[in-house]
C-alpha positions in Angstrom: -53.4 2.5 -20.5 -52.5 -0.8 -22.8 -48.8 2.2 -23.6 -48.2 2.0 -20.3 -49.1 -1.6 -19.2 -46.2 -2.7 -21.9 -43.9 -0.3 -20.3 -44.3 -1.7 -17.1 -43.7 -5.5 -18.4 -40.9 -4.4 -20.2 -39.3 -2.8 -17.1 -39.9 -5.5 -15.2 -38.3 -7.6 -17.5 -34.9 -5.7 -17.6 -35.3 -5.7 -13.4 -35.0 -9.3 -13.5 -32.0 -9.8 -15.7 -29.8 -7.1 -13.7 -30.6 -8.9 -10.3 -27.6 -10.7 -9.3 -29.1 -13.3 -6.5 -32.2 -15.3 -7.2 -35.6 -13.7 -6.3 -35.4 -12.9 -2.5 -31.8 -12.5 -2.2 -30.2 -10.2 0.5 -28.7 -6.8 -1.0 -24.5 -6.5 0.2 -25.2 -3.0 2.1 -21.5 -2.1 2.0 -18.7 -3.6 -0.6 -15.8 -4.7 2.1 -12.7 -2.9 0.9 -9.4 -5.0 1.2 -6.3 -3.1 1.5 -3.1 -4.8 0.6 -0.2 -3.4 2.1 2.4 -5.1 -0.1 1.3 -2.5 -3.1 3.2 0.3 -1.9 6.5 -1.7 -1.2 6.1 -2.7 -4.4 5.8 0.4 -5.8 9.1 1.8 -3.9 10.5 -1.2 -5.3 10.1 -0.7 -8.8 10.7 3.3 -8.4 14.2 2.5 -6.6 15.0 0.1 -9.3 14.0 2.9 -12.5 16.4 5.1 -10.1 19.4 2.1 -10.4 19.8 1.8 -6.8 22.4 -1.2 -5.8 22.2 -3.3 -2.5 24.9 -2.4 -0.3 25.9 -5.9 1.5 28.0 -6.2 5.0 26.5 -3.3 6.9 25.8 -4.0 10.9 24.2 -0.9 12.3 23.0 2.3 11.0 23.2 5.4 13.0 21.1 8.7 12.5 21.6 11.5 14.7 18.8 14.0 14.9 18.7 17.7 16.0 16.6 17.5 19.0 19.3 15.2 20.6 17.8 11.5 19.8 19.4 8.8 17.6 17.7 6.2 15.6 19.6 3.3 15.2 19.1 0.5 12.8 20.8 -3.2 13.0 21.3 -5.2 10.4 19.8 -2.8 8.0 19.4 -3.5 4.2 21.0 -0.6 2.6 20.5 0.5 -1.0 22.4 3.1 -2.5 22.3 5.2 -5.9 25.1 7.2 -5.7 24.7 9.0 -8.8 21.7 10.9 -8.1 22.7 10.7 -4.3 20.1 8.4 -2.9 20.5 6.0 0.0 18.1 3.7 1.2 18.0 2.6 5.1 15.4 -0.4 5.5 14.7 -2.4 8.9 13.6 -2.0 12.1 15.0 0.5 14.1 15.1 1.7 17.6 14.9 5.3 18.8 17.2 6.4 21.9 18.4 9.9 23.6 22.3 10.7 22.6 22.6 10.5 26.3 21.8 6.9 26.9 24.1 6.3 24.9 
C-alpha cells in the first residue's frame, strides 16, 4: 500500500508541472488553425524564379479563347515568360465572356 501511495504522489507531481494554466484553468478544446494565403504565392514565386522566368513589361490585355466558345480576357496583366522551357505566366484579374458578345 506505502508502493503505491509513492506512485500516486509522484504522478501527481509530474501532473502539475505539465499543466500549462494555473490550477483551475480552462482546457483550449480546439487549437484555431490560421491559414495564410500568401504561402502558396510565395511558393509559385520562388518555383517561377528556379525556372528563370522574366517579367514581360508593356502588355494591355490578354486574350484566351476557349473551345466551348468563351474568351477570358485579362487587362493589364503581369506576364512572365521562360521561353526556354516554354512557360508563360498570365497574372491578374480577368473577365470571362461568350466569343459572341464580343
Amino acid at each position: 500500500m506505502n508502493r503505491q501511495q509513492d506512485t500516486i504522489n509522484r504522478l501527481d507531481k509530474a501532473k502539475q508541472s505539465v499543466r500549462t494554466g494555473g490550477k483551475g484553468s480552462v482546457r483550449r478544446k480546439i487549437k484555431k488553425q490560421r491559414k495564410v494565403p500568401t504561402t502558396d504565392d510565395k511558393k509559385l514565386q520562388s518555383t517561377l524564379k528556379r525556372i528563370g522566368v522574366n517579367t514581360i513589361p508593356q502588355i494591355d490585355e490578354v486574350t484566351f479563347f476557349k473551345d466551348d466558345g468563351s474568351v477570358r480576357i485579362f487587362k493589364n496583366p503581369k506576364v512572365q515568360a521562360a521561353v526556354n522551357s516554354n512557360t508563360f505566366v498570365v497574372t491578374g484579374p480577368s473577365e470571362v465572356k461568350q466569343l459572341k458578345d464580343i
